[in-house]
C-alpha positions in Angstrom: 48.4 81.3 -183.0 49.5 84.8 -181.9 52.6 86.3 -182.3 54.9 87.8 -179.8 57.6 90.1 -179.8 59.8 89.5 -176.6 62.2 92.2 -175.6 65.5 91.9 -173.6 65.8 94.6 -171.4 68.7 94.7 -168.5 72.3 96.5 -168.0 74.6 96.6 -171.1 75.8 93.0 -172.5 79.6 93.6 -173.2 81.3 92.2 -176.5 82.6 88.9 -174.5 79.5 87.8 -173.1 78.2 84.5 -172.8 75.0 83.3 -174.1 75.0 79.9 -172.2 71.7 78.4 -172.4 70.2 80.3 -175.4 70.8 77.5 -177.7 69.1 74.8 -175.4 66.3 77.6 -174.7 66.0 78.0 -178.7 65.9 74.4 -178.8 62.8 73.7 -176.1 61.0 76.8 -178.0 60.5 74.4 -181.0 58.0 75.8 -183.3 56.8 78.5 -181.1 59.6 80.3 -181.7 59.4 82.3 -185.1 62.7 84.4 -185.4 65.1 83.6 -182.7 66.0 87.7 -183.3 69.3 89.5 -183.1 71.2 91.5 -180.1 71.1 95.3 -180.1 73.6 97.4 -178.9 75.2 100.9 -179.7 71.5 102.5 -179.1 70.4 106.1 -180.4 67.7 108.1 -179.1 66.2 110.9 -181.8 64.1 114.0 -180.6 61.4 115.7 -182.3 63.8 118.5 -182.4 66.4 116.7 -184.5 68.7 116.1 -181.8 70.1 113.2 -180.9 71.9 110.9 -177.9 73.1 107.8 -176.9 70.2 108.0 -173.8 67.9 104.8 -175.4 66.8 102.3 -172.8 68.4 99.3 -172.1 67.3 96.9 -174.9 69.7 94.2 -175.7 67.6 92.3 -177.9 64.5 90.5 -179.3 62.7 87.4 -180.1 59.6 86.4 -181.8 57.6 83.6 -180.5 54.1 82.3 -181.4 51.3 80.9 -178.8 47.7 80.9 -178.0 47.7 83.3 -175.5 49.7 85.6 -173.3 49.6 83.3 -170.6 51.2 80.2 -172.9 53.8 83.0 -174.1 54.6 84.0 -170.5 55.2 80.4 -169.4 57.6 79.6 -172.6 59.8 82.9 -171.2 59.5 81.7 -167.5 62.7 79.1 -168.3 65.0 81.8 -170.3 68.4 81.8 -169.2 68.6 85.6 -170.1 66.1 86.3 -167.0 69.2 84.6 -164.9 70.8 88.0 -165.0 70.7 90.3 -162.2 68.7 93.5 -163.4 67.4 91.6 -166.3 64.0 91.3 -167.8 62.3 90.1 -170.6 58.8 92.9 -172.0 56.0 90.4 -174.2 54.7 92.3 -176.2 51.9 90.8 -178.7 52.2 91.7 -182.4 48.7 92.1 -184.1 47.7 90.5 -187.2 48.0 93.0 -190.4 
């Protein structure tokens, strides 16, 4: 099995949103899903310079998943209830084996 890394990527979640679904999505993942993975929020973009801003992209979270293929990995996402938000996506990307 591979291992995937998915990214949620849409506007800003506030503080009082609701994660409706996500425990039944969990759930149906079963054993493909490896580390249901953590929000993000409060980004921080650094520059080669030193600098710094609050201009990172839009990522409001992650999951790992494991399945044979890209394809299998794009079909478990295909039911997430995060993609029912307007603006929202969700980036696959696979992790390679060390």
């Amino acid at each position: 099995m591979k291992r995937f890394m998915l990214l949620y990527k849409g506007p800003a979640t506030t503080p009082d949103a609701t994660h409706e679904g996500w425990p039944e999505w969990f759930a149906s993942a079963g054993e493909s899903l490896v580390d249901r993975g953590s929000p993000m929020n409060n980004g921080l973009t650094v520059h080669g310079d030193g600098t710094s801003d609050a201009s990172a992209t839009g990522l409001n979270g992650y999951s790992i998943i494991q399945a044979e293929n890209t394809d299998e990995a794009r079909d478990l996402v295909a039911s997430h209830p995060y993609l029912s938000g307007s603006g929202c996506t969700v980036e696959i990307f696979e992790i390679p084996n060390k």
